[in-house]
C-alpha positions in Angstrom: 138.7 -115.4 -67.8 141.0 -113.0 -65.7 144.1 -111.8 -67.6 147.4 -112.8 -66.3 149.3 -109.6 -65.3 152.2 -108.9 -67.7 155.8 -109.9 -67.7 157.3 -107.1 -66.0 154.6 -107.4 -63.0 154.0 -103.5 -63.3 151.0 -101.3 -63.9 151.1 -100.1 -67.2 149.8 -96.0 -68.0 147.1 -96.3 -70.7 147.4 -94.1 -73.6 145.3 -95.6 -75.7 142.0 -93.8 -75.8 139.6 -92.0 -73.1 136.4 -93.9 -73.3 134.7 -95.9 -71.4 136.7 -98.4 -69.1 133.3 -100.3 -68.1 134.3 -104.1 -68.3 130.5 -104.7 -70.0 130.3 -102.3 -72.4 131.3 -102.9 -76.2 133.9 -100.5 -77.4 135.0 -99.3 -80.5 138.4 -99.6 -81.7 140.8 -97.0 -80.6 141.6 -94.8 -83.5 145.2 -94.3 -81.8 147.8 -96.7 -79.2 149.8 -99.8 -79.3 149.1 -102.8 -77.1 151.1 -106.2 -77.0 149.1 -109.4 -76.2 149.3 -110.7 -72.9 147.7 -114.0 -74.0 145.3 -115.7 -76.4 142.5 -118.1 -75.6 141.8 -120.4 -78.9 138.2 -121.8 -79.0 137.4 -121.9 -75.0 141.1 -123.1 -74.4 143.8 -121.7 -71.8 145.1 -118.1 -71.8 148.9 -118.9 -73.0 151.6 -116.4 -74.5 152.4 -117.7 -77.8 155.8 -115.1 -78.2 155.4 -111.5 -78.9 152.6 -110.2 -80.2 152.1 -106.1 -80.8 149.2 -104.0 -82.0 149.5 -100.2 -83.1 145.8 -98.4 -84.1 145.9 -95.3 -85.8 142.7 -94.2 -87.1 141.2 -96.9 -88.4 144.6 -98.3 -90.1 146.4 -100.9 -87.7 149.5 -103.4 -88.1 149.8 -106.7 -86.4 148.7 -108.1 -88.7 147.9 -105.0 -91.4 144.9 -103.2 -92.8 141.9 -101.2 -91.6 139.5 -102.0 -88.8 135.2 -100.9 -89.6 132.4 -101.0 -86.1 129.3 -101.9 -86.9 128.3 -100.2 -83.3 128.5 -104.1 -81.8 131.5 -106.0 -83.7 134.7 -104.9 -84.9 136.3 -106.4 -88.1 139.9 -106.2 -88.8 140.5 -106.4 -92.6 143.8 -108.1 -93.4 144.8 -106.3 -96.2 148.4 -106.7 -96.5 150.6 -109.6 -95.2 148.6 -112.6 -94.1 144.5 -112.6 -96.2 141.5 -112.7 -93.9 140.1 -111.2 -91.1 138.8 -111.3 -87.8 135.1 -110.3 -86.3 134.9 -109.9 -82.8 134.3 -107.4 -79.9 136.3 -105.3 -77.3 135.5 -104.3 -74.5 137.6 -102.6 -71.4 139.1 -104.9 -68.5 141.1 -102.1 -66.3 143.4 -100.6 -68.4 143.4 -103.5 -70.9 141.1 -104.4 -73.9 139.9 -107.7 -74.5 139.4 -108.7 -77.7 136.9 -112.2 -78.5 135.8 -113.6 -81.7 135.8 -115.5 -84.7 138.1 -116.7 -87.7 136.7 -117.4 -91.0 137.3 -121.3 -90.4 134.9 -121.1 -87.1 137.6 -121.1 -84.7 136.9 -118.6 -81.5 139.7 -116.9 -79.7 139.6 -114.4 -76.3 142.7 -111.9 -76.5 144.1 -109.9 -73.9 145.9 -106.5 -74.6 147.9 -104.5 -72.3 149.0 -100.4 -73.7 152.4 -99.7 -74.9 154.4 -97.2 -73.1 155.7 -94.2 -75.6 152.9 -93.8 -77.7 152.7 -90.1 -77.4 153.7 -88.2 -80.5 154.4 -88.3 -83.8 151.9 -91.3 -85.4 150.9 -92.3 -89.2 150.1 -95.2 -91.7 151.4 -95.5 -95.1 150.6 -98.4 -97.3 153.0 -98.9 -100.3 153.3 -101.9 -103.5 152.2 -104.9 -100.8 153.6 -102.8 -97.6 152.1 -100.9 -94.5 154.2 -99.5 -91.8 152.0 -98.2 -89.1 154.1 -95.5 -86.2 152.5 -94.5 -83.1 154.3 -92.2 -80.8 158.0 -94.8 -80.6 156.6 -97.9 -81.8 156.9 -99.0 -85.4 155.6 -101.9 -87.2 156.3 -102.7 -90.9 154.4 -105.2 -92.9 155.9 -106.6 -96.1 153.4 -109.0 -97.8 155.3 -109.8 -100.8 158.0 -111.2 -98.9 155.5 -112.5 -95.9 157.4 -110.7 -93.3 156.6 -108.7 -90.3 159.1 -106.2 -88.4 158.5 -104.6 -85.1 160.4 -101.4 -83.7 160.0 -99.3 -80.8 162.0 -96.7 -81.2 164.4 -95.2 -78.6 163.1 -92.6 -76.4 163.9 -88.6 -78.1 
């Protein structure tokens, strides 16, 4: 499945990591960047944008949803720790400059993800996790997660 190119129709710079970019090849989360979701494929389905969906990784403590990611060396698991319970088991791997995530719920369901990088993720970055919350910041780009109240806020901050 090709990804769609995002909304703005420009290239985006990728600050996200310097591995690999090989489409084939199994990655390892990045342990820094931010990435909103071009689209989402549910169990073989079309790629459709669902609203706005954002992803910042620093070390191996993310928000979207919120917790910390493990690598096996083939899968990645993303342990929902605050905000909404689970987790997801899947794989990235490099399409150009974005990562494509596919995998598996706990119900069964399969899902293909496409992530392009955030623009101002240079600079100051950090996790803190406090009584049900985690705010993750990466260079501009804050997300909060409250999961006592169930709630989810995304910044990017304005540019210094």
């Amino acid at each position: 499945m090709e990804p769609t190119p995002n909304r703005s129709g420009t290239a985006t710079a990728s600050f996200a990591c310097a591995q690999s970019r090989s489409a084939a090849t199994v990655v390892r989360p990045p342990t820094r960047g931010g990435w909103r979701r071009l689209g989402i494929s549910r169990d073989g389905g079309p790629l459709i944008d669902e609203g706005e969906a954002v992803w910042l990784q620093i070390g191996d403590q993310y928000a979207g949803f919120a917790g910390t990611t493990s690598f096996d060396g083939a899968q990645v698991r993303f342990h929902h720790e605050v905000g909404e319970p689970g987790e997801d088991l899947g794989a990235l791997r490099w399409d150009g400059e974005n990562l494509v995530e596919s995998g598996s719920n706990p119900d069964g369901s399969t899902f293909l993800e496409i992530w392009t990088p955030l623009r101002g993720c240079e600079g100051e970055a950090g996790s803190w996790r406090a009584e049900g919350c985690q705010v993750v910041r990466v260079g501009r780009h804050v997300i909060h997660v409250d999961g006592e109240a169930g709630t989810y806020l995304v910044v990017g901050l304005p540019r210094a």
